[in-house]
MIDO-626140 format. One record per residue (C-alpha): residue number from 1; residue in one letter; x, z, y. Coordinates in nm, 3 decimals, always signed. Layout:
MIDO-626140
  num  residu       c1       c3       c2
  NUM       a        X        Z        Y
...
This chain:
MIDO-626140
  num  residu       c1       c3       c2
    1       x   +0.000   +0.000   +0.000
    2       x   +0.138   -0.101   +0.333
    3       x   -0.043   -0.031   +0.657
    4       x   +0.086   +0.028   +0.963
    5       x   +0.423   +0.177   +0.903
    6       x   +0.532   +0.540   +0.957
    7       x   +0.866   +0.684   +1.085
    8       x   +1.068   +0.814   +0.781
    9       x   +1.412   +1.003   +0.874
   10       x   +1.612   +1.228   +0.622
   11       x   +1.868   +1.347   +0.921
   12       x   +2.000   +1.692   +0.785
   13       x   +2.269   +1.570   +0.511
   14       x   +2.308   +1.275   +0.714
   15       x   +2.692   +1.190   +0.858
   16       x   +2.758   +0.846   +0.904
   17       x   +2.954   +0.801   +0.566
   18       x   +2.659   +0.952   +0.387
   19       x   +2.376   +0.729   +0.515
   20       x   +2.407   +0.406   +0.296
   21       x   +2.346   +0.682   +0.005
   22       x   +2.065   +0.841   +0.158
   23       x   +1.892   +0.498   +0.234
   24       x   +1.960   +0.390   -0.144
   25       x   +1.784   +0.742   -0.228
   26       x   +1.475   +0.689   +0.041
   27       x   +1.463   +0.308   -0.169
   28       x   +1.424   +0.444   -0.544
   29       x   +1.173   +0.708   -0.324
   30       x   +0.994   +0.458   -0.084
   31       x   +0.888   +0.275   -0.385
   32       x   +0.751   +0.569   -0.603
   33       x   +0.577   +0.665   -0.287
   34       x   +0.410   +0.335   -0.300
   35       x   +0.327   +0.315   -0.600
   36       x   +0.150   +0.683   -0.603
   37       x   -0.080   +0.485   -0.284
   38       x   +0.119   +0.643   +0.005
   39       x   +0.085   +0.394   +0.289
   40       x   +0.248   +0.260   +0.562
   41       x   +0.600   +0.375   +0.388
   42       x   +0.919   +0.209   +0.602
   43       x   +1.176   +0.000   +0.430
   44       x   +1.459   +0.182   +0.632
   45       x   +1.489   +0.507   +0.761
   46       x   +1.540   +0.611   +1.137
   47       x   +1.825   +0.801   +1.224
   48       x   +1.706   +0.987   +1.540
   49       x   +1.938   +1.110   +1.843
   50       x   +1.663   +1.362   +1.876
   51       x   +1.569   +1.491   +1.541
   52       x   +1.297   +1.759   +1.737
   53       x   +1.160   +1.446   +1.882
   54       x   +1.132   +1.327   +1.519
   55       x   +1.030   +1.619   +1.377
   56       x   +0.740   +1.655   +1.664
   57       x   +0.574   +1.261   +1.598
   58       x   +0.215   +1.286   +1.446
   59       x   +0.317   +0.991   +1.273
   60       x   +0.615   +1.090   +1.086
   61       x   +0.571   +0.994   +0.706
   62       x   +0.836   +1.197   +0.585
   63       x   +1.115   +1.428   +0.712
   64       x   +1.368   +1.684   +0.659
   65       x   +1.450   +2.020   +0.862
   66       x   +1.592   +2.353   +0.859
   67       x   +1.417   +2.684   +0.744
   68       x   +1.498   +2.851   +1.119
   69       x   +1.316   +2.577   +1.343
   70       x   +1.025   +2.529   +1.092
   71       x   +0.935   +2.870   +1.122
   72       x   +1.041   +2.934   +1.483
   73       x   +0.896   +2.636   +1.713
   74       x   +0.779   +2.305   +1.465
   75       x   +0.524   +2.529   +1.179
   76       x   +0.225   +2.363   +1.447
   77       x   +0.363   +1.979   +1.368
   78       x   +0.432   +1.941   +1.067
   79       x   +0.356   +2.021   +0.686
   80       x   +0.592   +2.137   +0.402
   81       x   +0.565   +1.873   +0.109
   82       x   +0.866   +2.041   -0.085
   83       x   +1.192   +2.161   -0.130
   84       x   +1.485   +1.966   -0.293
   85       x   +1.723   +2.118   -0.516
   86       x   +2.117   +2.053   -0.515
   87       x   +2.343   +2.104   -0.745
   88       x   +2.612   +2.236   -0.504
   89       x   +2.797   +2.560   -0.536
   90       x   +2.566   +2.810   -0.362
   91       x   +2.233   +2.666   -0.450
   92       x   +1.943   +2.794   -0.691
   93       x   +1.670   +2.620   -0.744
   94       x   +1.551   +2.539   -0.406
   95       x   +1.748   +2.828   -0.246
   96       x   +2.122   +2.762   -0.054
   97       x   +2.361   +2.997   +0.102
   98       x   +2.618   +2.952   +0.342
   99       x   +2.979   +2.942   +0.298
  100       x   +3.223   +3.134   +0.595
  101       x   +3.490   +2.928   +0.650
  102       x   +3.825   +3.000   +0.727
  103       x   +4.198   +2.838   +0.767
  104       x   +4.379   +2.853   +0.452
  105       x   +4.649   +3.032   +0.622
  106       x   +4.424   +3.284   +0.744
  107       x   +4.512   +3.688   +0.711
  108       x   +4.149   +3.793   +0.666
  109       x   +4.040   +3.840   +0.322
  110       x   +3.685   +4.029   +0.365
  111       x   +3.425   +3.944   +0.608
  112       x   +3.523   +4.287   +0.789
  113       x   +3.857   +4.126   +0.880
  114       x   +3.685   +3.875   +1.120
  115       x   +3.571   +4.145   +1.342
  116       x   +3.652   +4.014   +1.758
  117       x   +3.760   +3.660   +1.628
  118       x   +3.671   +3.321   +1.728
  119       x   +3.305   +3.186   +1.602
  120       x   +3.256   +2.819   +1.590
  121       x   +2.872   +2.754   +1.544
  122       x   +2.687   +2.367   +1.463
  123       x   +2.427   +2.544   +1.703
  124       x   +2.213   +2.788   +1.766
  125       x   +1.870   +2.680   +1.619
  126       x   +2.028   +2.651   +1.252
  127       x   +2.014   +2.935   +1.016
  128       x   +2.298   +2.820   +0.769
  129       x   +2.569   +2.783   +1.078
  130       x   +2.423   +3.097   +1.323
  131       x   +2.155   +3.281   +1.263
  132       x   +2.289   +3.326   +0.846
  133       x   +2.559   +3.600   +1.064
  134       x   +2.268   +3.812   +1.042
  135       x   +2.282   +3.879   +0.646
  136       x   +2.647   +3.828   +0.639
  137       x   +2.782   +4.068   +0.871
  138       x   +2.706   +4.471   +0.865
  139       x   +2.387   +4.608   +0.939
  140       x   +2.276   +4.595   +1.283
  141       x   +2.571   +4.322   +1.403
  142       x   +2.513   +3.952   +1.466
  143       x   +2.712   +3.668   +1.566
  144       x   +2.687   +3.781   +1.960
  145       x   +2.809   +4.181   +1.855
  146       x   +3.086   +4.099   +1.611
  147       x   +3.264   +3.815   +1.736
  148       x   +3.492   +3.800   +2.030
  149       x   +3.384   +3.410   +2.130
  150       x   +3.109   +3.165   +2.015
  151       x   +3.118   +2.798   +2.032
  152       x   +2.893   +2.514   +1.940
  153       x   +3.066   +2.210   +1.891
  154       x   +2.751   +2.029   +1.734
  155       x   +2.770   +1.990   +1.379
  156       x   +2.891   +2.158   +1.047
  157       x   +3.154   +1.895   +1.046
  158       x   +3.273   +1.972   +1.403
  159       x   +3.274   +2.340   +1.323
  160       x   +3.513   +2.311   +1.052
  161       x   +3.745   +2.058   +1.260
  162       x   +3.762   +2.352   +1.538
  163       x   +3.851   +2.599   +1.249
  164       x   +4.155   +2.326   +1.147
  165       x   +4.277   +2.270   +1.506
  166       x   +4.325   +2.646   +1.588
  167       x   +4.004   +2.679   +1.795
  168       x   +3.856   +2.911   +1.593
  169       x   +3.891   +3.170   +1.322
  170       x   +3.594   +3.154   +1.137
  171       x   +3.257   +2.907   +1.082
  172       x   +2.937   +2.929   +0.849
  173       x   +2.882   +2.573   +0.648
  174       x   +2.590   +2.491   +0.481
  175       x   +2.684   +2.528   +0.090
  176       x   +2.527   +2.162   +0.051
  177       x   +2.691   +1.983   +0.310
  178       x   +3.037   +2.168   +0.200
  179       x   +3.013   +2.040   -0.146
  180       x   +2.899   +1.671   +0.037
  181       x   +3.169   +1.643   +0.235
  182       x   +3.432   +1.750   -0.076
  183       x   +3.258   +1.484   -0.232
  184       x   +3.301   +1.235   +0.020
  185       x   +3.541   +1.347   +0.261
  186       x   +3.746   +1.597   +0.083
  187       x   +4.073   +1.527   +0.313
  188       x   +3.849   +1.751   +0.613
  189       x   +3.821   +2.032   +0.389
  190       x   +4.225   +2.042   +0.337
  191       x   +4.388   +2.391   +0.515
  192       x   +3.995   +2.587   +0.491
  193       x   +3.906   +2.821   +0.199
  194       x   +3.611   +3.005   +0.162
  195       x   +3.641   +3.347   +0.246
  196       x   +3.230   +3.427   +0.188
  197       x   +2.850   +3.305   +0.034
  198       x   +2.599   +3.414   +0.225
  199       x   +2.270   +3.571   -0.016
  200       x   +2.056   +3.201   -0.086
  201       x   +1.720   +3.153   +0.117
  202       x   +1.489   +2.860   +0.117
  203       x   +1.644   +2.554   +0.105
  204       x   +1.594   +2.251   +0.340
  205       x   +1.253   +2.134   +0.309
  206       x   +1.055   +1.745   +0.332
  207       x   +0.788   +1.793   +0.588
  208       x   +0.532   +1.550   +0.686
  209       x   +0.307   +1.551   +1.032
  210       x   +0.097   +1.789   +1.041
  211       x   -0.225   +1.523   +1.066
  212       x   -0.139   +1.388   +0.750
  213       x   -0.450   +1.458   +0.498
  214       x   -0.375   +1.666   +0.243
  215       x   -0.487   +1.396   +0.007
  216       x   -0.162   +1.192   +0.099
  217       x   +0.053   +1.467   +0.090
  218       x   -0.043   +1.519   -0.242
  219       x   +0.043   +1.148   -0.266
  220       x   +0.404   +1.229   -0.117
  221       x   +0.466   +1.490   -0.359
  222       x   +0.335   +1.310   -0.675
  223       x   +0.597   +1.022   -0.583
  224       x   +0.882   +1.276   -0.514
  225       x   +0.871   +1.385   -0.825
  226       x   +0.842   +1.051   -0.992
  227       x   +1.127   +0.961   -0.850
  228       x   +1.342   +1.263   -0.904
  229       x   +1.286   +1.187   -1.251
  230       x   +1.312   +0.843   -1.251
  231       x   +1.632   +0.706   -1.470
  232       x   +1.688   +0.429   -1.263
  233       x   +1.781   +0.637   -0.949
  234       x   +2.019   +0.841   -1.097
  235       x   +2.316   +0.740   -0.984
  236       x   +2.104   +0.739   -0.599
  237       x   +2.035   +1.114   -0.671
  238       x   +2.354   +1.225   -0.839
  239       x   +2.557   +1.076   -0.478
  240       x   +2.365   +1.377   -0.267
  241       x   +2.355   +1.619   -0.554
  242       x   +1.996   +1.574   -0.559
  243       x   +1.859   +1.801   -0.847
  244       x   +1.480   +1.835   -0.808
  245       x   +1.235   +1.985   -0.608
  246       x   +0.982   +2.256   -0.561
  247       x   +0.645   +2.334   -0.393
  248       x   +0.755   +2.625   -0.195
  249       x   +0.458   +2.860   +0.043
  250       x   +0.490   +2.859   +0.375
  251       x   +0.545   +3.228   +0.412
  252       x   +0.862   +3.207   +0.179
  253       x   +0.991   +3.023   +0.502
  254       x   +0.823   +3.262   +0.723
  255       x   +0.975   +3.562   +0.568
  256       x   +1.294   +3.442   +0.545
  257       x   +1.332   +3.284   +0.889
  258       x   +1.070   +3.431   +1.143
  259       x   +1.284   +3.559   +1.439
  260       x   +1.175   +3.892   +1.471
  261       x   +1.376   +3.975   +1.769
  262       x   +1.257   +3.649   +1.955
């Protein structure tokens, strides 16, 4: 079924080197969506400049975000459809942690150690590179009370460059896009270790608008899931670690995310 066509964009694992993979995974998945009478399903994905912009279209077919702005600012546009699972060190099911980060070289060896160093952050709306201090760190503390200096230099990737170039101690990475970049880019990881894992919480969900019947996303989920288990996109799945899925509640996201102090 085509129709008018919707905006599809799977941002959140999505560096330049990893995108012709994630488009071969959104074709094994555009066509299962199809063919379980989803319509107006894009050929391509968009990559947005503004993923809130993304996140906030009534017409968005399918999407990925983070736990933290889900539950803290987009819960009113959009629905969960479900959570994919990754086979990266970290994950369960569809829980991930967050690994700290530090130089290779680095003196600290417990989280204790990094008390009135250098943070770098991929910002401060995501759990997995800020707000994840919270559970890390010592009762009471987060990022702002235990470190010395916080900076954002935009992306998981940029954190752990500042880390390497001496211009900070210490960052929090996403366990999946760790693993993803050793994959892929293994030579950025050189000179880091992982000093930490963060406990897991819900993983990275697909949302849809929140005007989409729940008829269709029925329909999203039923195609999902035939193409997670689809032979033929194996190879499309095993590229992003791409495990499975599950049909998570809303108030798993709410009670592991809702900013309490906000």
């Amino acid at each position: 079924m085509r129709g008018p066509l919707r905006q599809a964009g799977l941002p959140m694992y999505g560096e330049v080197e990893f995108r012709p993979a994630v488009q071969r995974w959104w074709s094994g998945l555009a066509g299962h969506l199809r063919a379980s009478g989803v319509s107006g399903v894009p050929d391509l994905l968009t990559w947005p400049e503004d993923r809130y912009r993304q996140w906030r279209d009534p017409g968005l077919l399918l999407g990925q975000t983070c736990g933290y702005p889900l539950v803290n600012g987009l819960a009113p546009d959009v629905k969960l459809v479900a959570t994919p699972h990754y086979g990266a060190p970290g994950c369960d099911g569809p829980r991930y942690a967050a690994h700290v980060l530090v130089r290779e070289d680095d003196r600290a060896r417990n989280v204790g150690d990094l008390r009135g160093a250098r943070l770098a952050v991929n910002g401060e709306d995501s759990y997995s590179g800020y707000h994840v201090w919270r559970r890390i760190l010592p009762a009471g503390e987060d990022a702002r009370s235990f470190f010395a200096e916080i900076a954002a230099p935009g992306s998981h990737r940029a954190s752990i460059g500042s880390v390497l170039a001496g211009e900070a101690d210490a960052c929090a990475v996403d366990c999946v896009t760790h693993a993803l970049l050793s994959d892929w880019l293994g030579g950025e990881l050189r000179g880091t270790r992982i000093l930490a894992t963060s406990p897991t919480a819900p993983g990275l969900p697909y949302v849809t608008g929140a005007a989409t019947p729940d008829a269709e996303v029925r329909k999203l989920r039923d195609g999902l899931f035939a193409a997670l288990a689809d032979p033929a996109l194996e190879r499309a799945r095993k590229a992003l670690r791409l495990a499975g899925a599950s049909v998570l509640d809303p108030e798993d996201y709410r009670e592991a995310f809702l900013d309490r102090a906000g």
